[in-house]
N, C-alpha and C positions, 0 to 999 in steps of 0.2 A: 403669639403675636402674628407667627403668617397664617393663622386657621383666620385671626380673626379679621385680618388685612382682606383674603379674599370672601370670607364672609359678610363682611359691611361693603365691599366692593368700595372703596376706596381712592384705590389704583385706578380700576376700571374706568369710574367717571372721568378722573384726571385725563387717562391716558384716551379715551375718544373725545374730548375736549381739545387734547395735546393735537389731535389727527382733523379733527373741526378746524382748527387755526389754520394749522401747518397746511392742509389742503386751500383754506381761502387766497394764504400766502402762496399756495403755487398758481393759483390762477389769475393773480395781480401781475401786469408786463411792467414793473417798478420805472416809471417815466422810459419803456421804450428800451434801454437800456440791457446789455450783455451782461448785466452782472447779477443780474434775475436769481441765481443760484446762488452766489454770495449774499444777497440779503436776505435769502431763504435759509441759508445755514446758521446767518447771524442769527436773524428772529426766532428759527425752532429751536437752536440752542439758548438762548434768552429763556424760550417758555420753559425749555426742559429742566432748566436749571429755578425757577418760580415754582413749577408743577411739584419739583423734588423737595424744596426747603417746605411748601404748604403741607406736604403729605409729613413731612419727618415733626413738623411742631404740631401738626392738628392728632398726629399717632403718640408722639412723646407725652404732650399736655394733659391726655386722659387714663393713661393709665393707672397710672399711683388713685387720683381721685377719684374713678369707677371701681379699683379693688374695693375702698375703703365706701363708699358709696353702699355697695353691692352686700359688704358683710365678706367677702372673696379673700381679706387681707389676714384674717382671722387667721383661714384653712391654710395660706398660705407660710403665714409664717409659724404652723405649727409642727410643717414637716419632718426637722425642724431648719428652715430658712434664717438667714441673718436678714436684716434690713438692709446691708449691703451685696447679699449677693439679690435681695428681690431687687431692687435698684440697678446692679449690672447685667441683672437679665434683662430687665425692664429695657434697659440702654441698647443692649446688645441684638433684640428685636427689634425696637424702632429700627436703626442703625442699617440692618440685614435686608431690614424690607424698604425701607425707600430707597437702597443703594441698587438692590435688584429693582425696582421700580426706576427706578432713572436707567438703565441700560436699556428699558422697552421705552422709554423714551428719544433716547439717545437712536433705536434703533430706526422710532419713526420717522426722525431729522433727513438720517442719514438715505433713506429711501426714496425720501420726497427732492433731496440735493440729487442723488443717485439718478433720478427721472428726469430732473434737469439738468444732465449733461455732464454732472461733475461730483467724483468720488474725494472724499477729503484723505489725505494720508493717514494711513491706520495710524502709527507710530504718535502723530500729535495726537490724535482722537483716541487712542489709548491712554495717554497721561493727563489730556484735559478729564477724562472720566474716572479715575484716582485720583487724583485733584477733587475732582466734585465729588468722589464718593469720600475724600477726606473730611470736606467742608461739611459733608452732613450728617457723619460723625460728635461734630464740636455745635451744632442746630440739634438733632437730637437730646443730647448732653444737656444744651440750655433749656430744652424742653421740660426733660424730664425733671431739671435741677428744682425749676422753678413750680413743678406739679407737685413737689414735694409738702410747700407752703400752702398753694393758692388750689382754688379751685380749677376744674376745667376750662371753661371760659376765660379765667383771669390771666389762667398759666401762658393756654394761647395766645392772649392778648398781647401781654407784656412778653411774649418772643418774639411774634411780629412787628412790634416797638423798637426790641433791642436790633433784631437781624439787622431791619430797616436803615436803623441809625448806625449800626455798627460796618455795615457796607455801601451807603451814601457820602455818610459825612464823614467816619471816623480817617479814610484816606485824606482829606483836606482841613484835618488839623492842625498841619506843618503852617499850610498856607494862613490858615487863620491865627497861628501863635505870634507870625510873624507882625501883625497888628495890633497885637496884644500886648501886653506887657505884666511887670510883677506878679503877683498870687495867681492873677487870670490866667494868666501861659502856663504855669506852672501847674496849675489844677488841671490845666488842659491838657498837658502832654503827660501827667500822670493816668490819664481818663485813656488815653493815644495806648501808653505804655502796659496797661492794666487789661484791656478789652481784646478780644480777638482778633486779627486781622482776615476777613473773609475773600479778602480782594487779591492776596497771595497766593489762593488757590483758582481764579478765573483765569483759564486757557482757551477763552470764545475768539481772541483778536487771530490765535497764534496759527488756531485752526482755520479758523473765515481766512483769512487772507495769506496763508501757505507760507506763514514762516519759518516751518519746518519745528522739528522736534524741538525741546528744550535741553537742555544738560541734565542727564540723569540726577547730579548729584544734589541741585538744583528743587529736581522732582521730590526724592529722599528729603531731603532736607524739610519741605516743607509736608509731607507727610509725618515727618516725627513730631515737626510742632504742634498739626495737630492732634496727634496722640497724647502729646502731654498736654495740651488744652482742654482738651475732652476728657483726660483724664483729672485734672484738677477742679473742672468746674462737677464731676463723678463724685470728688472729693468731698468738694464743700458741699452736694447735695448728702451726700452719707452724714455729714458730720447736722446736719440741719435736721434728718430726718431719725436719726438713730433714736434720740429723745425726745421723738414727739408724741404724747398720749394721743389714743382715740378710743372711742367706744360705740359698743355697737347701735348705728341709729346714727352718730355723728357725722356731719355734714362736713 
């Protein structure tokens, strides 16, 4: 996984795109304004955390489908390999490389804030970045879950469907149940109660505007959920993938 991360350069593009941005943002004077470095940290944290979730579902989405593609799934699992550990490997790559991928992201934010005047507290910026290296842990996961079925193209498709809608709307389902009623609320806040919450791990606010650390326990807390997120949705990709035929030449 990381031979073939720096080999397709991947990273690479992201991260001088990452530096594209973040440099045109430091040369905008944001209406005049002192807070020039606050909406520099907001914004390159925004892309870092964009940059991060594209690289973990464009790496998760192709694997399983380029072994089997390639004839590669064969060698593999005659090692002899289980379906589930090629799957936790498969997971455990993505996972590895876009989390170290977001830290040279994270690195570039903090550099370009660092030149305009202002250092963020390591302490938040240490937990916002376990936080997001949690969240793409359980974006990896649905990657891969879904590459298990679908083709490359589709698998990515339909992550970037789910992420979208699962860290837009799925937070203002409360507010939508409340107009809702019977079957409707009820499917709705099973849809609430069933999906990941991606929004539990965003520490952009706490960092930008120096709210200071969060509660370790807090932190914990939402690192385990998503452990067991990432690991159940591991699950049902295992149990999807275990009996799937293929043969060689099969698309």
């Amino acid at each position: 996984m990381w031979l073939e991360l720096l080999r397709k350069k991947d990273a690479y593009v992201l991260l001088i795109l990452l530096g594209a941005l973040v440099a045109w943002l430091f040369s905008v004077d944001t209406f005049g304004l002192n807070s020039a470095a606050r909406y520099l940290a907001d914004a390159g944290l925004l892309l870092a955390w964009v940059f991060s979730m594209v690289l973990a579902i464009t790496l998760g989405a192709r694997q399983i489908p380029k072994e089997e593609e390639r004839g590669t799934v064969f060698s593999l699992l005659s090692k002899p390999l289980s379906r589930g550990e090629l799957l936790a490997g498969k997971w455990l790559g993505v996972w590895s490389a876009a989390a170290a991928s977001s830290m040279s992201f994270y690195a570039v934010v903090i550099a370009a804030t660092a030149a305009r005047g202002r250092v963020p507290d390591w302490v938040p910026l240490l937990q916002a970045w376990v936080l997001h290296a949690a969240s793409l842990a359980v974006v990896a996961a649905a990657a891969v879950a879904l590459s298990t079925r679908m083709s490359y193209g589709a698998a990515a498709a339909m992550a970037f469907v789910l992420i979208a809608v699962d860290y837009m709307l799925l937070p203002r389902v409360p507010a939508f149940v409340a107009d809702a009623g019977g079957a409707r609320a009820t499917a709705m806040m099973v849809v609430y109660y069933l999906l990941p919450h991606l929004e539990v791990f965003d520490m952009r606010r706490r960092v930008v505007h120096d709210w200071g650390p969060a509660p370790w326990g807090a932190v914990i807390e939402a690192v385990v959920y998503a452990a067991v997120v990432a690991a159940a949705i591991m699950l049902l990709a295992w149990a999807a993938y275990r009996r799937k035929r293929f043969s060689r030449g099969a698309q």
